[in-house]
C-alpha positions as CSV (number, residue, x, y, z in Angstrom):
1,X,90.0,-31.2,35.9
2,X,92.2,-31.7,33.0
3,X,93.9,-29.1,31.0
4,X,94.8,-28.6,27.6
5,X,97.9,-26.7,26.2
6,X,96.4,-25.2,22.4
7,X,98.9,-25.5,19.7
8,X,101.9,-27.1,21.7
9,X,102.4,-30.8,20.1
10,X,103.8,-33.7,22.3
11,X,107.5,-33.8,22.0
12,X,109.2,-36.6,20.2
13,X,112.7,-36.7,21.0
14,X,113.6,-35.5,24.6
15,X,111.1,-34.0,27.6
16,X,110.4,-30.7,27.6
17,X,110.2,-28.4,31.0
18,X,107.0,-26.5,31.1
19,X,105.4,-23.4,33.6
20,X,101.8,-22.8,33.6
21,X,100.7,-19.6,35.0
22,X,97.4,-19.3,36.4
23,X,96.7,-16.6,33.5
24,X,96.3,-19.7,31.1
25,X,100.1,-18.5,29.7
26,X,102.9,-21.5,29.0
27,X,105.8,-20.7,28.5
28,X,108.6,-23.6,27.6
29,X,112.1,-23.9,29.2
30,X,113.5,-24.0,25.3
31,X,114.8,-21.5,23.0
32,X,112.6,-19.8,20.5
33,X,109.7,-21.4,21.8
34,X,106.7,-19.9,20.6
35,X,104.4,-19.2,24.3
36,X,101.1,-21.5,24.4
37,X,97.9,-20.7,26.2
38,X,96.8,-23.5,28.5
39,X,92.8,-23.5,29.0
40,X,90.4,-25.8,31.6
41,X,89.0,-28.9,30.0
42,X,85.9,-29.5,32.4
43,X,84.8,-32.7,33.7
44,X,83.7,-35.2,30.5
45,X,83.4,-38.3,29.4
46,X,85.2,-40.3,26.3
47,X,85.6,-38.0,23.8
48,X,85.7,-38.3,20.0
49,X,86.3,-36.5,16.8
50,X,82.6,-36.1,15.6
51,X,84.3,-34.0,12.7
52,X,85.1,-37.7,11.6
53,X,81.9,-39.5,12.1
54,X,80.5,-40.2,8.2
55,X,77.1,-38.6,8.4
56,X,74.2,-41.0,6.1
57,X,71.1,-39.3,4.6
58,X,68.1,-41.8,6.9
59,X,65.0,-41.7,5.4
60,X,61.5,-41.4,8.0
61,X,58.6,-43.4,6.5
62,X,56.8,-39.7,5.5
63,X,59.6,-39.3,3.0
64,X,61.2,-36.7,5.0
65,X,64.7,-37.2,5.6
66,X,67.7,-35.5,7.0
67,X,71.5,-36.1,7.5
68,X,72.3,-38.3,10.9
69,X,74.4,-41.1,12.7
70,X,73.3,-43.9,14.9
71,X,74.7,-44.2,18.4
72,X,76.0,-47.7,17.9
73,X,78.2,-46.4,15.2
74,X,79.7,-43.5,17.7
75,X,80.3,-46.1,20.0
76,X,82.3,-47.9,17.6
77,X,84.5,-44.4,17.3
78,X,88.1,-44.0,18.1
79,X,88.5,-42.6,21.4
80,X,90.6,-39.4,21.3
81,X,90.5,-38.6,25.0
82,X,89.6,-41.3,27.7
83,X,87.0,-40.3,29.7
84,X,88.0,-38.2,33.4
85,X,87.8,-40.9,36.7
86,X,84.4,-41.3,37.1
87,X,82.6,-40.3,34.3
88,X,81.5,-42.8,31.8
């Protein structure tokens, strides 16, 4: 299982040291560091931003239609988070 540390941003210039409590609290070995919460990211696999995926309006031979995305086109999406050993 992977976890996720909210609001804390990869650092860009030097390492940072960090303690995870079993509460879900991080605190970082730096001063005025703002504390994070760490929480559980379960089991998955690839995952995308489907805030980003471009919705189209598809039309259904009744005229209906509604708002929707094909599954070859979220294949073709950017990969934000490779998926967990074995999952696929």
């Amino acid at each position: 299982m992977s976890v996720l540390i909210k609001g804390m941003k990869m650092p860009k210039d030097r390492e940072k040291i960090v303690f995870i409590f079993p509460d879900g609290v991080v605190h970082v070995v730096e001063k005025d560091t703002p504390v994070f919460e760490a929480v559980p990211v379960p089991p998955h696999g690839r995952l995308i931003d489907a805030d980003a995926i471009p919705y189209k309006k598809i039309m259904f031979e009744d005229d209906d239609f509604y708002y929707g995305v094909t599954q070859p086109y979220i294949d073709r999406m950017p990969t934000v988070i490779p998926a967990e050993e074995g999952k696929t």
